[in-house]
Structures are given as C-alpha cells and as structure tokens.
PyMOL Python script that loads the backbone (N, CA, C, O; Angstrom):
from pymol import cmd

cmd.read_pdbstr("""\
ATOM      1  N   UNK A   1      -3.927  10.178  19.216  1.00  0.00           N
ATOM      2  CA  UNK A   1      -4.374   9.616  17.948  1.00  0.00           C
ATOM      3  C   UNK A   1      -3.550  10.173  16.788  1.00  0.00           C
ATOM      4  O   UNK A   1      -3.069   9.416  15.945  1.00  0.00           O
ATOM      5  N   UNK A   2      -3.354  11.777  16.736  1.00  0.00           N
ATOM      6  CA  UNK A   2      -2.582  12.143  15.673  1.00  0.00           C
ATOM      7  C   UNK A   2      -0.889  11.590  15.982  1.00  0.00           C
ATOM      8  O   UNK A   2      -0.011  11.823  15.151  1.00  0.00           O
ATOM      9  N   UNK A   3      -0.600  10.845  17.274  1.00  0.00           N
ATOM     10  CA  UNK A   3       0.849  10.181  16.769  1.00  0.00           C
ATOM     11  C   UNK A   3       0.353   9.028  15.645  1.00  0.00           C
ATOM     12  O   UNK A   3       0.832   8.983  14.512  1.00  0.00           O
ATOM     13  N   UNK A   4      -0.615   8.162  16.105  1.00  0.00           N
ATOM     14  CA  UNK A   4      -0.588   6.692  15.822  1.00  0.00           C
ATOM     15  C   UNK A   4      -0.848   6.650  14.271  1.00  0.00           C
ATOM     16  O   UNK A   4      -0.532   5.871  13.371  1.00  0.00           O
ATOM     17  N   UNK A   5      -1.455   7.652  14.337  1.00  0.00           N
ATOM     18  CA  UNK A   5      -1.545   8.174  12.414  1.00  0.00           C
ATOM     19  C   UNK A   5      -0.393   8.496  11.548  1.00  0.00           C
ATOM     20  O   UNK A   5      -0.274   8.118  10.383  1.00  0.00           O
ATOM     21  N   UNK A   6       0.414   9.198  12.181  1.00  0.00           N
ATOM     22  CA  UNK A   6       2.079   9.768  11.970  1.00  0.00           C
ATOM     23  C   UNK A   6       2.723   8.644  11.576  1.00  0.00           C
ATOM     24  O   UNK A   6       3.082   8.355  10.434  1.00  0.00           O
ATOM     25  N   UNK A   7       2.899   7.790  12.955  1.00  0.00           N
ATOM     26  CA  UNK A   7       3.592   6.581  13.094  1.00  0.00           C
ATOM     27  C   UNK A   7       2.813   5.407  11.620  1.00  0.00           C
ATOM     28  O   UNK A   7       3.563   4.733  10.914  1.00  0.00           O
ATOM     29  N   UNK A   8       1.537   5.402  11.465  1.00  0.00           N
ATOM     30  CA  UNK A   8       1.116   4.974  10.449  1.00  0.00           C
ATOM     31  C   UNK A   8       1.528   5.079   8.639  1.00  0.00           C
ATOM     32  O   UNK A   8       1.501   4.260   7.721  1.00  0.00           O
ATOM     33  N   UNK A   9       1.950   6.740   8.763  1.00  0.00           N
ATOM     34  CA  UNK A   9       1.635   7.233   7.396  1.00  0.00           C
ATOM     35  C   UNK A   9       3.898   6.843   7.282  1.00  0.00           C
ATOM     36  O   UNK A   9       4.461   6.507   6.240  1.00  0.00           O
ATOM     37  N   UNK A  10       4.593   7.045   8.613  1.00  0.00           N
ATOM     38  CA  UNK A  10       5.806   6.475   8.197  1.00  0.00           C
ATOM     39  C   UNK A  10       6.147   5.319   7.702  1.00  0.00           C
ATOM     40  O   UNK A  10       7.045   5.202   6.868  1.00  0.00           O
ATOM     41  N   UNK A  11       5.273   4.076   8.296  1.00  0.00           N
ATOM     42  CA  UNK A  11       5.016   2.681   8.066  1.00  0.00           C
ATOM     43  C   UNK A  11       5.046   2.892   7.015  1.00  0.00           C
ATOM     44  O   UNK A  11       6.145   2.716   6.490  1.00  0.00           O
ATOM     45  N   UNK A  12       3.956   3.352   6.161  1.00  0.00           N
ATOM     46  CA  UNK A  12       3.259   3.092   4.616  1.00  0.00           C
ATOM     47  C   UNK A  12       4.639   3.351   4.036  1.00  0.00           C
ATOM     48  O   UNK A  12       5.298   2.462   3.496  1.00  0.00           O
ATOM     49  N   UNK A  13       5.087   4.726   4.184  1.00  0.00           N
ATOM     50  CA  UNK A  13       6.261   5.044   3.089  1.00  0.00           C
ATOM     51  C   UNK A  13       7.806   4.516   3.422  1.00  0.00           C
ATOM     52  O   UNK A  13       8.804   4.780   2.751  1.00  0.00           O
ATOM     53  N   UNK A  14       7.749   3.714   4.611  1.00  0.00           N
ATOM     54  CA  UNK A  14       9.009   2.736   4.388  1.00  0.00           C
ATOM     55  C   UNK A  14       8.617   1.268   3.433  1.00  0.00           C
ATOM     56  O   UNK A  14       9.463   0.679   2.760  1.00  0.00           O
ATOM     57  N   UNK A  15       7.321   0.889   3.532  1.00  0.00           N
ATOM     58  CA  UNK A  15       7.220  -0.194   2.833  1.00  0.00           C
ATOM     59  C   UNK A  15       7.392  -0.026   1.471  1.00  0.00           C
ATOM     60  O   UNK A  15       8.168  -0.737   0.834  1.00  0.00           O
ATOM     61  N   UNK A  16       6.385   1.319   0.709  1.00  0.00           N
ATOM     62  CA  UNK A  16       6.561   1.573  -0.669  1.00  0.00           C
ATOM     63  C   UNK A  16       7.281   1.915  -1.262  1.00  0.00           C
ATOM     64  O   UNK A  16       7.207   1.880  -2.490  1.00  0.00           O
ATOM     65  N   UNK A  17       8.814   2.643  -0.235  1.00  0.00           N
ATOM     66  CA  UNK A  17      10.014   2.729  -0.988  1.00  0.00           C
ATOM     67  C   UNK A  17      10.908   1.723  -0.637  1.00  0.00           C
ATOM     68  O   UNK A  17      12.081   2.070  -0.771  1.00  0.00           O
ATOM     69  N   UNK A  18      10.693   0.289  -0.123  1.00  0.00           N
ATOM     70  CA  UNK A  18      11.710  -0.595  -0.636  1.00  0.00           C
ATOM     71  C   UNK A  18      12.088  -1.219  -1.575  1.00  0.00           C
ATOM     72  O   UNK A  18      13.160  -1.811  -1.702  1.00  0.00           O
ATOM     73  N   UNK A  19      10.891  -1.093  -2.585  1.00  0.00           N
ATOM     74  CA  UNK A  19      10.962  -1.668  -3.878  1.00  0.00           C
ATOM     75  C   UNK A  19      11.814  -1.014  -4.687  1.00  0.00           C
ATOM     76  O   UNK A  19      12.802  -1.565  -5.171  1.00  0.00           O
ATOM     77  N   UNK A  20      11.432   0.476  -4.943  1.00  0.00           N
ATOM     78  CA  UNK A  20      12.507   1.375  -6.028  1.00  0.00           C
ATOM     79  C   UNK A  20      13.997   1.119  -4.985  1.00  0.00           C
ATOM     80  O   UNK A  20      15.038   1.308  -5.614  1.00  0.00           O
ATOM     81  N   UNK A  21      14.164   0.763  -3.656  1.00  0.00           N
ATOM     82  CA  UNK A  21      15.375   1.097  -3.139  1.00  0.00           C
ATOM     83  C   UNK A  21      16.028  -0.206  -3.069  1.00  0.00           C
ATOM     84  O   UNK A  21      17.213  -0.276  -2.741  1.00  0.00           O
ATOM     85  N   UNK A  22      15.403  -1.153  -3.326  1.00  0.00           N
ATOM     86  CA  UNK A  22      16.193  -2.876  -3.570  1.00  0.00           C
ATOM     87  C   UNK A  22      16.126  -2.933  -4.738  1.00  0.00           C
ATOM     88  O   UNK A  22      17.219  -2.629  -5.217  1.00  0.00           O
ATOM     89  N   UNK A  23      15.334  -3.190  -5.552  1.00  0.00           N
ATOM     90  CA  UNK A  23      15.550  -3.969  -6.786  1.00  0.00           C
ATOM     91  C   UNK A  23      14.160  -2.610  -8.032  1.00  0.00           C
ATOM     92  O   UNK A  23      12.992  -2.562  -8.419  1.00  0.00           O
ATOM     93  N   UNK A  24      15.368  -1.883  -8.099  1.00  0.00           N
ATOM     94  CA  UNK A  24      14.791  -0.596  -8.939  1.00  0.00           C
ATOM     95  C   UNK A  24      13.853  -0.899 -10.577  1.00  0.00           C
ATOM     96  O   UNK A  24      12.743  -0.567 -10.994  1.00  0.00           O
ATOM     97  N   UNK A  25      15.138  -1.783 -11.194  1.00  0.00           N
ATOM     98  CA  UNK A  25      14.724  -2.615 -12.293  1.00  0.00           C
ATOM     99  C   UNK A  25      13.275  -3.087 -12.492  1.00  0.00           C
ATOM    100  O   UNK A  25      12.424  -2.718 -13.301  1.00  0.00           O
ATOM    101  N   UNK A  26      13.248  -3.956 -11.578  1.00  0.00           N
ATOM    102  CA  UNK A  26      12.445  -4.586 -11.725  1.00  0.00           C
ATOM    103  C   UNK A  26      10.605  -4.251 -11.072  1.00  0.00           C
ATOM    104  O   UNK A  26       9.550  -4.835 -11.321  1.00  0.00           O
ATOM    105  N   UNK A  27      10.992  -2.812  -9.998  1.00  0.00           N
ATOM    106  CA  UNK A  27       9.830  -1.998  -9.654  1.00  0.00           C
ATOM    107  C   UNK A  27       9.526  -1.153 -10.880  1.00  0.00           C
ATOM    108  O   UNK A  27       8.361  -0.791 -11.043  1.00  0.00           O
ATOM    109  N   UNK A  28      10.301  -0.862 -11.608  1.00  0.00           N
ATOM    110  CA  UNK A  28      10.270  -0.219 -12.838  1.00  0.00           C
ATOM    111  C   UNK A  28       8.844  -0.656 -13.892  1.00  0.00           C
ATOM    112  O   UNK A  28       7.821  -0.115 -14.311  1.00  0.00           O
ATOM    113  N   UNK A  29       9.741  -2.356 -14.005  1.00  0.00           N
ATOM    114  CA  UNK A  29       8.920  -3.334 -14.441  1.00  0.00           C
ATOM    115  C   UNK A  29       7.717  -3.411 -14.671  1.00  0.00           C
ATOM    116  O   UNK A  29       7.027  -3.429 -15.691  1.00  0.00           O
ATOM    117  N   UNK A  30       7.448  -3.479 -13.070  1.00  0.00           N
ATOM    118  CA  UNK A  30       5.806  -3.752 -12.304  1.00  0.00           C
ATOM    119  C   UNK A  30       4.909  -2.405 -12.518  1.00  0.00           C
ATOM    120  O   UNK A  30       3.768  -2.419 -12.977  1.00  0.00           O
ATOM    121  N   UNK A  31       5.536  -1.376 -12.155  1.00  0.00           N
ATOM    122  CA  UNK A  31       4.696  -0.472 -12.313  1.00  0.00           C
ATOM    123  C   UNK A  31       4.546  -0.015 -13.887  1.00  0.00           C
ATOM    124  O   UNK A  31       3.542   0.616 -14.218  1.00  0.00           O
ATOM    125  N   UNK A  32       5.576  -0.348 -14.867  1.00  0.00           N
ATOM    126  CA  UNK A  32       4.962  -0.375 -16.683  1.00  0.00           C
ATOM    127  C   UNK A  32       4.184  -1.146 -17.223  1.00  0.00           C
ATOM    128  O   UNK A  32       3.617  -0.925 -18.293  1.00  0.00           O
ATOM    129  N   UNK A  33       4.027  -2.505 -16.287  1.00  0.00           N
ATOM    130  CA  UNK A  33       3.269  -3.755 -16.335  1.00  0.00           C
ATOM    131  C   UNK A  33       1.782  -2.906 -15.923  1.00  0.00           C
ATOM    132  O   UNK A  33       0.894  -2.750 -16.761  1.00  0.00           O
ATOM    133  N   UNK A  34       1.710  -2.559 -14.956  1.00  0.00           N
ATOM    134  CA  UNK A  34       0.488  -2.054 -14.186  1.00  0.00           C
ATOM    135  C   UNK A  34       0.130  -1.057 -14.931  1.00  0.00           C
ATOM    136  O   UNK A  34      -0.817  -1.363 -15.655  1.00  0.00           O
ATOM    137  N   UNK A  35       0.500   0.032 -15.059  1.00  0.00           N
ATOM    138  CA  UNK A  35       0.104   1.079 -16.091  1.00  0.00           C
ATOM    139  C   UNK A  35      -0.609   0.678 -17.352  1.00  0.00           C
ATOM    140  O   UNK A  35      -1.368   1.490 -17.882  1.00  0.00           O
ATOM    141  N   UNK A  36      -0.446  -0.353 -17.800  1.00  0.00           N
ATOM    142  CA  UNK A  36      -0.996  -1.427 -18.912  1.00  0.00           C
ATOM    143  C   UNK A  36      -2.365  -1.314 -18.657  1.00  0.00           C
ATOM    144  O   UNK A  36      -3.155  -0.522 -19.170  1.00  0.00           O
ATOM    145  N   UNK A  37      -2.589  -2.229 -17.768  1.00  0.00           N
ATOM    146  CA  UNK A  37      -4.006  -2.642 -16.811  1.00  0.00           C
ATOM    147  C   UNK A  37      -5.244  -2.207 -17.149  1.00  0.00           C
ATOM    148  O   UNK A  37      -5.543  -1.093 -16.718  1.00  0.00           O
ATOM    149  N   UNK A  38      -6.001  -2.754 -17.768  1.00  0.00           N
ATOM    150  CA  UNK A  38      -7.463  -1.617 -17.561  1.00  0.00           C
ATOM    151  C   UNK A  38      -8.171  -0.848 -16.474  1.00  0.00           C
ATOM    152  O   UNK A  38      -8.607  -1.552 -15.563  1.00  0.00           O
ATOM    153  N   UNK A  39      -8.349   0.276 -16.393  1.00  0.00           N
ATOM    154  CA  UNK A  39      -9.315   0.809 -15.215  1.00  0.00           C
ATOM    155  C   UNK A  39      -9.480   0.115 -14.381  1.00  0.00           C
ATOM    156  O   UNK A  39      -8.868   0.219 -13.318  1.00  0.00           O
ATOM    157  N   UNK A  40     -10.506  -0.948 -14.664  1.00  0.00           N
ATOM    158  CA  UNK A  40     -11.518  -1.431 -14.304  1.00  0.00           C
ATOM    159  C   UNK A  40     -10.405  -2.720 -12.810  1.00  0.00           C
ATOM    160  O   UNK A  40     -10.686  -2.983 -11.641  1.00  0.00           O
ATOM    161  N   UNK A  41      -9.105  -3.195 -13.774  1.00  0.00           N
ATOM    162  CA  UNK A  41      -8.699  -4.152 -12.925  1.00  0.00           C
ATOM    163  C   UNK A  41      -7.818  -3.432 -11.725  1.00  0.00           C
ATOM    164  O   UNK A  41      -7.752  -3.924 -10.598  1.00  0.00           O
ATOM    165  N   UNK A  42      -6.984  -1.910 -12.193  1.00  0.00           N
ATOM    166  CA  UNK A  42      -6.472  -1.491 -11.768  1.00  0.00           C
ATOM    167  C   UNK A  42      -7.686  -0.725 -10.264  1.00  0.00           C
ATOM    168  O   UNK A  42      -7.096  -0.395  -9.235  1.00  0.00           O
ATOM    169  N   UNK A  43      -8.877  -0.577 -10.301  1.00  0.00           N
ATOM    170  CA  UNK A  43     -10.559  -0.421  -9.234  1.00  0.00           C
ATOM    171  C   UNK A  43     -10.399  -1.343  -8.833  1.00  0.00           C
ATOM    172  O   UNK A  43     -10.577  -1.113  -7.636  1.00  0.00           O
ATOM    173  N   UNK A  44     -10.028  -2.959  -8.964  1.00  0.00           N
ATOM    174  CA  UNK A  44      -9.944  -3.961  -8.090  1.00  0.00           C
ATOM    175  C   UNK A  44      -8.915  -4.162  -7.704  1.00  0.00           C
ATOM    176  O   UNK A  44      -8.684  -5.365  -7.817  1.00  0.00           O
ATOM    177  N   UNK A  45      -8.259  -3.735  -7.362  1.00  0.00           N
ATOM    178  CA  UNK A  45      -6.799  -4.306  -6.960  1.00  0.00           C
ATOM    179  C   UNK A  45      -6.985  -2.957  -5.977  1.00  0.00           C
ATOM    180  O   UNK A  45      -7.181  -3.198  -4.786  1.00  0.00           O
ATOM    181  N   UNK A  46      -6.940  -1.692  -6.360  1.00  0.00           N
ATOM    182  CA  UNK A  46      -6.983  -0.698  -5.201  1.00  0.00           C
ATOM    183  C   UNK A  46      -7.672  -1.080  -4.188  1.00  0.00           C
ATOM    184  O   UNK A  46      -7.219  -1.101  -3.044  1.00  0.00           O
ATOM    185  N   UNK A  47      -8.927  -1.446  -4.530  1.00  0.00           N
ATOM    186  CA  UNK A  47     -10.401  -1.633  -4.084  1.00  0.00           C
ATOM    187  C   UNK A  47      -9.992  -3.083  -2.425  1.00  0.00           C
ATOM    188  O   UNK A  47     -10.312  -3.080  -1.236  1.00  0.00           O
ATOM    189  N   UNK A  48      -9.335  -3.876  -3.135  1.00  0.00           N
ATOM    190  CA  UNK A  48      -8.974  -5.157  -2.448  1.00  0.00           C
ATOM    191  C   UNK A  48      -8.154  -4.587  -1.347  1.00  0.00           C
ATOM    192  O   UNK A  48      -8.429  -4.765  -0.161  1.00  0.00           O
ATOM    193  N   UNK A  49      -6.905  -3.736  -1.872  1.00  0.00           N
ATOM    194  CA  UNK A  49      -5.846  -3.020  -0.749  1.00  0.00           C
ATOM    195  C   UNK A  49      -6.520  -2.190  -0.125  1.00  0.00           C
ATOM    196  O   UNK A  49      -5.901  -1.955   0.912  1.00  0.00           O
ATOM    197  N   UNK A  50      -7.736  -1.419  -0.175  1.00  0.00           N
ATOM    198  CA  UNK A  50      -7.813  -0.349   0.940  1.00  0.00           C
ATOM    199  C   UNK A  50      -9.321  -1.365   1.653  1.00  0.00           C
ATOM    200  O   UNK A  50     -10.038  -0.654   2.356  1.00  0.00           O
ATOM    201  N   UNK A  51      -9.735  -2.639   1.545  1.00  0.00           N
ATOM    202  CA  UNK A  51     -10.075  -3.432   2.615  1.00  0.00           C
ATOM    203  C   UNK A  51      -9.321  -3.727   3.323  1.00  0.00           C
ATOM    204  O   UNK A  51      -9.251  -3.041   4.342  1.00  0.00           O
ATOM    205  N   UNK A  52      -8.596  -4.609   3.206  1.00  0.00           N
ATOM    206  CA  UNK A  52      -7.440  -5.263   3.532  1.00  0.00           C
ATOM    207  C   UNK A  52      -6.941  -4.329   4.719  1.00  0.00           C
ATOM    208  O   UNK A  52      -6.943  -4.709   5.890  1.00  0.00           O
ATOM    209  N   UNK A  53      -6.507  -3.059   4.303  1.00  0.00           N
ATOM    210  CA  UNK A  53      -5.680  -2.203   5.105  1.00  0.00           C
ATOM    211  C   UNK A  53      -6.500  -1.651   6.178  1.00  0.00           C
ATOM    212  O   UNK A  53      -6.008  -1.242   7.230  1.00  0.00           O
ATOM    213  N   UNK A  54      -8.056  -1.635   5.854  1.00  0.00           N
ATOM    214  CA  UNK A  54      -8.604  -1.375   6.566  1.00  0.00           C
ATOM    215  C   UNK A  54      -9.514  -2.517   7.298  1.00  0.00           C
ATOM    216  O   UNK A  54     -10.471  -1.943   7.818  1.00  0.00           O
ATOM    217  N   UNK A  55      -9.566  -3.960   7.533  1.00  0.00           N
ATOM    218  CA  UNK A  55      -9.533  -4.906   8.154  1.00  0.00           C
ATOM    219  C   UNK A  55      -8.042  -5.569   8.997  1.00  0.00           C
ATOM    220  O   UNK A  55      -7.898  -6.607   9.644  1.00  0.00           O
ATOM    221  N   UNK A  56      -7.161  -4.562   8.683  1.00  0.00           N
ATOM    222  CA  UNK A  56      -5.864  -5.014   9.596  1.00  0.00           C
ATOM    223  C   UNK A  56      -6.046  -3.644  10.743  1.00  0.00           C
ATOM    224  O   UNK A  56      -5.696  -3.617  11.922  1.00  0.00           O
ATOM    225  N   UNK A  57      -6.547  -2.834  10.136  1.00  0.00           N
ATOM    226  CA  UNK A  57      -6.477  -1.685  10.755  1.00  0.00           C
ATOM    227  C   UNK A  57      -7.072  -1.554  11.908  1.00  0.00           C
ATOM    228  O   UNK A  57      -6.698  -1.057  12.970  1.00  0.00           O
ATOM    229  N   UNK A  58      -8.506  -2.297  11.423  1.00  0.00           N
ATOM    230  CA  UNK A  58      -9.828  -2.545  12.604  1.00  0.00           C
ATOM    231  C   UNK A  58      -9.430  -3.160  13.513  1.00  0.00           C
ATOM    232  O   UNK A  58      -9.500  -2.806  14.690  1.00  0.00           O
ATOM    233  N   UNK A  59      -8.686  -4.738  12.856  1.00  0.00           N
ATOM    234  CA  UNK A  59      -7.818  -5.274  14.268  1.00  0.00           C
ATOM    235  C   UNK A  59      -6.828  -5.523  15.038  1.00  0.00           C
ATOM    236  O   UNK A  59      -6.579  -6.369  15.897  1.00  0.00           O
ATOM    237  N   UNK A  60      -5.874  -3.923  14.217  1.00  0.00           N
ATOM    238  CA  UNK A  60      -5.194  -3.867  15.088  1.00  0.00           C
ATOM    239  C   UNK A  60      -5.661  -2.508  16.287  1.00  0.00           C
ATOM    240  O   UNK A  60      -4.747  -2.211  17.056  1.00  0.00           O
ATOM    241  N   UNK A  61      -6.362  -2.088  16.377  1.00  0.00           N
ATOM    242  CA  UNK A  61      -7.004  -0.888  17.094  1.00  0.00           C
ATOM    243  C   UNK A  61      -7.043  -1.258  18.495  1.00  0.00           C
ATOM    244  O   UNK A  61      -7.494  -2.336  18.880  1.00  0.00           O
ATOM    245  N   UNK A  62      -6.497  -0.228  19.371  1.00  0.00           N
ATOM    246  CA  UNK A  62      -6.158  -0.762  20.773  1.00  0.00           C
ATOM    247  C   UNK A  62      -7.954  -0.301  21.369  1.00  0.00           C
ATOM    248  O   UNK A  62      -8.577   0.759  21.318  1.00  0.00           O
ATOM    249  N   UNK A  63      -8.186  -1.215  21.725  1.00  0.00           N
ATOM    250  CA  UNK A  63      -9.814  -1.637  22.368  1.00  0.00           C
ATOM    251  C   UNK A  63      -9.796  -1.201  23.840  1.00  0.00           C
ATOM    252  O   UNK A  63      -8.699  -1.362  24.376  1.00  0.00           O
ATOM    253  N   UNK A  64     -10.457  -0.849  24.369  1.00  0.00           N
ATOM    254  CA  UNK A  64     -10.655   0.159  25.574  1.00  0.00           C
ATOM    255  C   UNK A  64     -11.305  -0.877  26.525  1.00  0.00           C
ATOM    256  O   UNK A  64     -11.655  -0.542  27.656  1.00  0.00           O
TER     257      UNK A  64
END
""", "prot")
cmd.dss("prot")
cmd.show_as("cartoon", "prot")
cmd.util.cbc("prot")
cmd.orient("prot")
C-alpha cells in the first residue's frame, strides 16, 4: 500500500508541474487570476477536486 501511495503522490506532482514547465506565462496568469477569488469560491473548487479525486480513487482501487 505504501508503494501505491508513493506511486500516487509522483502522479500528482508530474501533473502540477506541467503547467509552470509548458506554458509558465500563462500558469502565472491563472494562479493571479485565482488568488483574486473569494474564500468562499476558492472552498468550492477545492471542495469539488478532493471529491472528484476521491471518486476516481474509489474506482480505481484494486477490489479483492
């Protein structure tokens, strides 16, 4: 289990650094755009991604 977590937490941080590592500008952008945001929208948008991640998660889980 502690590989599939490993192997997990590498996933995450190849996806979140392709943005600053393709198109820097414009991740720049998004995240001064976002920083904007109120609380409240910036709680829904987290809120939405850690379902999400955790309804892909549920099915991707190798079932016994």
């Amino acid at each position: 289990m502690n590989n599939t977590l490993l192997v997990a937490l590498g996933l995450v941080l190849v996806v979140e650094g392709l943005g600053p590592m393709l198109v820097p500008k414009k991740w720049r952008e998004m995240v001064s755009e976002m920083s904007a945001l109120p609380d409240t929208t910036l709680r829904r948008i987290g809120g939405c991604l850690v379902v999400a991640g955790a309804v892909i998660a549920y099915m991707m889980w190798p079932s016994k």
